[in-house]
C-alpha positions as CSV (number, residue, x, y, z in Angstrom):
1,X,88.0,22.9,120.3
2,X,86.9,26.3,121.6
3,X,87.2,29.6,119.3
4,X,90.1,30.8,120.7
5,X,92.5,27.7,120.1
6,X,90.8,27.1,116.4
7,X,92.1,30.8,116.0
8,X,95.9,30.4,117.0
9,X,96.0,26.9,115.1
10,X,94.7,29.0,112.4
11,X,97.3,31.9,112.7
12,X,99.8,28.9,112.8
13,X,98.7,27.4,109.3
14,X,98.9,30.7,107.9
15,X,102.2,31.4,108.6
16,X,103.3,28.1,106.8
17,X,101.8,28.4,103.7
18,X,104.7,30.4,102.7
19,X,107.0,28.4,100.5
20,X,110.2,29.9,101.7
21,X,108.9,30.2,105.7
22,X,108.8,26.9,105.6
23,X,112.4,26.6,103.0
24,X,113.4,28.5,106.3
25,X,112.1,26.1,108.6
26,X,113.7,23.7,106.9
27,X,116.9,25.3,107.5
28,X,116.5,25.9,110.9
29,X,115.9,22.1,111.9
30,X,119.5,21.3,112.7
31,X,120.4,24.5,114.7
32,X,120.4,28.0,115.0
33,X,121.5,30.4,111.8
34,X,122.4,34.2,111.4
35,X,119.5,35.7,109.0
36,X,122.8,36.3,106.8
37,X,123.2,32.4,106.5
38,X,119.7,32.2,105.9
39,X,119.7,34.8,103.2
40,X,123.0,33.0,101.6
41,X,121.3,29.7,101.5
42,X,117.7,30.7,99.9
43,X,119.3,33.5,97.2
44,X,117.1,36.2,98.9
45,X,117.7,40.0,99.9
46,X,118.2,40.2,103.3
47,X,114.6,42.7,103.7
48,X,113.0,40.4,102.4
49,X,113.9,37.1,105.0
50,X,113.7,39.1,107.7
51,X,109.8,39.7,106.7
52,X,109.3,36.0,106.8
53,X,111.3,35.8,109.7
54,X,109.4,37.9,111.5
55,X,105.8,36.7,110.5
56,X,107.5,32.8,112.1
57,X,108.4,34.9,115.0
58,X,105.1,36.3,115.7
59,X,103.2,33.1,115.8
60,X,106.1,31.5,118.3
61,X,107.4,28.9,115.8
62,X,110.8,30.7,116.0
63,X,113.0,33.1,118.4
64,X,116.0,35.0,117.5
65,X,119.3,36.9,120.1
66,X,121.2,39.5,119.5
67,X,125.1,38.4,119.1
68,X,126.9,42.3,118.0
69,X,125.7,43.2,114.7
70,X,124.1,39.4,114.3
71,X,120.7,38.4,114.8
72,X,120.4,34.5,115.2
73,X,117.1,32.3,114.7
74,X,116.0,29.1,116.5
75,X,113.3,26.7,116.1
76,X,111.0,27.2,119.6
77,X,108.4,25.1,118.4
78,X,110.1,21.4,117.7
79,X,106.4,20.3,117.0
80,X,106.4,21.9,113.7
81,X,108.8,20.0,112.4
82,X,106.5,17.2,112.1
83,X,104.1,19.0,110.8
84,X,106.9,19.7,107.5
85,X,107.7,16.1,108.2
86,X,104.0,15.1,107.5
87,X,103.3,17.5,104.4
88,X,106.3,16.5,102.9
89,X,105.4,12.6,102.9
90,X,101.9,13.4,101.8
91,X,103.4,15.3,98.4
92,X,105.5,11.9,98.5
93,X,108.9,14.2,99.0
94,X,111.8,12.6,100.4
95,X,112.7,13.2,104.0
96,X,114.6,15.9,104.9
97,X,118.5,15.5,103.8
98,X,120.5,14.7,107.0
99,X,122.7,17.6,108.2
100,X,123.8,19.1,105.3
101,X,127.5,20.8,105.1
102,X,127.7,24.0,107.5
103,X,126.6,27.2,106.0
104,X,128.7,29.4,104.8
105,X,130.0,31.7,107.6
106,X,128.5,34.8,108.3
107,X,129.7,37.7,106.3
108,X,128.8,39.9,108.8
109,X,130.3,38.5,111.8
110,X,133.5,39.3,113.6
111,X,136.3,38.0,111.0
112,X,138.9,35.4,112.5
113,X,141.7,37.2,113.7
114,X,144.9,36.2,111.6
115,X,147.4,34.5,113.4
116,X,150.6,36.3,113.2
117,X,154.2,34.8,114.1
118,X,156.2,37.0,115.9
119,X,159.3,38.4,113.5
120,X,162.4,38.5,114.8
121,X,165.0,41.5,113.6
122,X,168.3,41.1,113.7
123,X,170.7,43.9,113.3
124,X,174.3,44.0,112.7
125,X,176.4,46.4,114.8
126,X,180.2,47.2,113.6
């Protein structure tokens, strides 16, 4: 292994030893998630996700789009997830819960439009 790869392995391993980059990881395995899910599932202020967001981001483990005021996250890296996979079994932790109930919506996004029935009027000439 040459310098250069041992260095991005490294800056890899770094950005996992994070307990809640890789609680967000762990989130991410079934699908994309606004950061305002994110936050709403791990208790944490929104500043402070979006740091460990971004430090995922910079190593290319994750990528995030723009939807309006939204910012979604992605797993880009599939392999990492056997890399949790693998520390998980060797603390003797059970394997990840299968997809869990959907996050709450996003408080942020665009709320459902109501449906409203059309009213009719009547009025009564003499």
């Amino acid at each position: 292994m040459d310098q250069s790869s041992a260095q991005r392995q490294a800056r890899i391993f770094r950005a996992l030893m994070h307990p809640v980059r890789l609680q967000i990881l762990d989130l991410l395995r079934d699908g994309e998630l606004c950061v305002c899910q994110i936050e709403g599932q791990l208790g944490q202020r929104q500043a402070y996700v979006s740091q460990q967001l971004a430090v995922l981001r910079r190593v290319g483990l994750i990528a995030d789009r723009r939807e309006g005021l939204n910012i979604y996250y992605r797993i880009v890296e599939p392999h990492v997830l056997a890399m949790l996979d693998a520390a998980r079994a060797m603390v003797g932790d059970e394997a990840p819960a299968a997809a869990q109930a959907a996050p709450p919506r996003c408080a942020r996004a665009a709320p459902a439009q109501p449906v409203v029935e059309p009213s009719v009027v009547l009025t009564i000439e003499e």
